[in-house]
C-alpha positions as CSV (number, residue, x, y, z in Angstrom):
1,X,133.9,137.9,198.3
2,X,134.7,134.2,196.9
3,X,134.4,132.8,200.5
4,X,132.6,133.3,204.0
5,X,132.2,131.5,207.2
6,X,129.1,129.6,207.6
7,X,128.7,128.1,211.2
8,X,126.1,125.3,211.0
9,X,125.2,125.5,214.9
10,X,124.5,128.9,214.2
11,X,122.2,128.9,210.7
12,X,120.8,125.7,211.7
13,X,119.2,127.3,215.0
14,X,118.2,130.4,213.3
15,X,116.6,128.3,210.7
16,X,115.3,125.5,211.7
17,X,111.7,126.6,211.3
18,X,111.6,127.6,207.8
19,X,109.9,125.8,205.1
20,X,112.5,124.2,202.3
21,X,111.9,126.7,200.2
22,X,112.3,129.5,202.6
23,X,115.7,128.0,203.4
24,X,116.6,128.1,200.1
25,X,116.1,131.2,199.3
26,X,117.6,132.6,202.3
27,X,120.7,130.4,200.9
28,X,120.4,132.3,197.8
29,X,120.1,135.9,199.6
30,X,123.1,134.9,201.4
31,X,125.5,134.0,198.3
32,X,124.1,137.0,196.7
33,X,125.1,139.7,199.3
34,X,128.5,137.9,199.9
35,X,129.3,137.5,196.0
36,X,128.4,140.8,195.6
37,X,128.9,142.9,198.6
38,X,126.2,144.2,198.4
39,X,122.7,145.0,200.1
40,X,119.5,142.8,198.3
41,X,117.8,145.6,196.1
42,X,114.7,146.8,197.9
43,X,112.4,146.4,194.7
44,X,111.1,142.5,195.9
45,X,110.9,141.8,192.0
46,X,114.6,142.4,191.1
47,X,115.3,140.7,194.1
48,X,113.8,137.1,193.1
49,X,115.0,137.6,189.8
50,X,118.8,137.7,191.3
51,X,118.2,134.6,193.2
52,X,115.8,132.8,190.4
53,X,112.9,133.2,192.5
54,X,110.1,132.6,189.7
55,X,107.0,130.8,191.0
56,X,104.4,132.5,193.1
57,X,105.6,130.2,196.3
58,X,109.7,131.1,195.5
59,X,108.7,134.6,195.5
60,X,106.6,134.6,198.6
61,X,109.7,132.9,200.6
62,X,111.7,135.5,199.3
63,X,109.5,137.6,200.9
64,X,109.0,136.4,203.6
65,X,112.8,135.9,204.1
66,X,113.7,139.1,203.3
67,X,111.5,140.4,206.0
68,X,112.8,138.0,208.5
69,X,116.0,138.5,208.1
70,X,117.2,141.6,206.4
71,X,115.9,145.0,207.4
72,X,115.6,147.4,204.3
73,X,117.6,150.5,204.4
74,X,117.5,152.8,201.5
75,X,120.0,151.1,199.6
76,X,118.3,147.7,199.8
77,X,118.2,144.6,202.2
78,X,120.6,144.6,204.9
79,X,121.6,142.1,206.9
80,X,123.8,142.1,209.6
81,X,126.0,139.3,209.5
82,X,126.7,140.4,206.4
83,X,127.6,143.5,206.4
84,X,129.9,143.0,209.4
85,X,132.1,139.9,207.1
């Protein structure tokens, strides 16, 4: 998928509260499941790698990110936004 949707109203009050590099990486989880529609991979190590998550802070808001707002399924991260586009 080359192109998605992204209602500002909508991220910005499901976001507000997260640190800036929190918000990046959920940026980066985002592109990644729309480029390639597909789920995050549930090992957390592959998953910072795909989003260039490398420093011990990156990969703790991928984290804690990924918990947030994904729920793993045995196929990796979901999200439901996503999978509905």
């Amino acid at each position: 998928m080359n192109y998605y949707k992204h209602h500002i109203g909508d991220y910005d009050a499901a976001t507000a509260h997260l640190s800036w590099a929190e918000a990046a990486a959920y940026s980066r989880l985002l592109r990644l499941y729309y480029r390639s529609e597909q789920p995050i991979p549930a090992d957390l190590g592959q998953a910072c790698r795909l989003v260039r998550a490398a420093g011990k802070a990156e990969r703790q808001a991928v984290e804690t990110v990924l918990r947030e707002f994904f729920h793993l399924e045995a196929d990796g991260w979901h999200q439901k936004r996503c999978d509905e586009e």
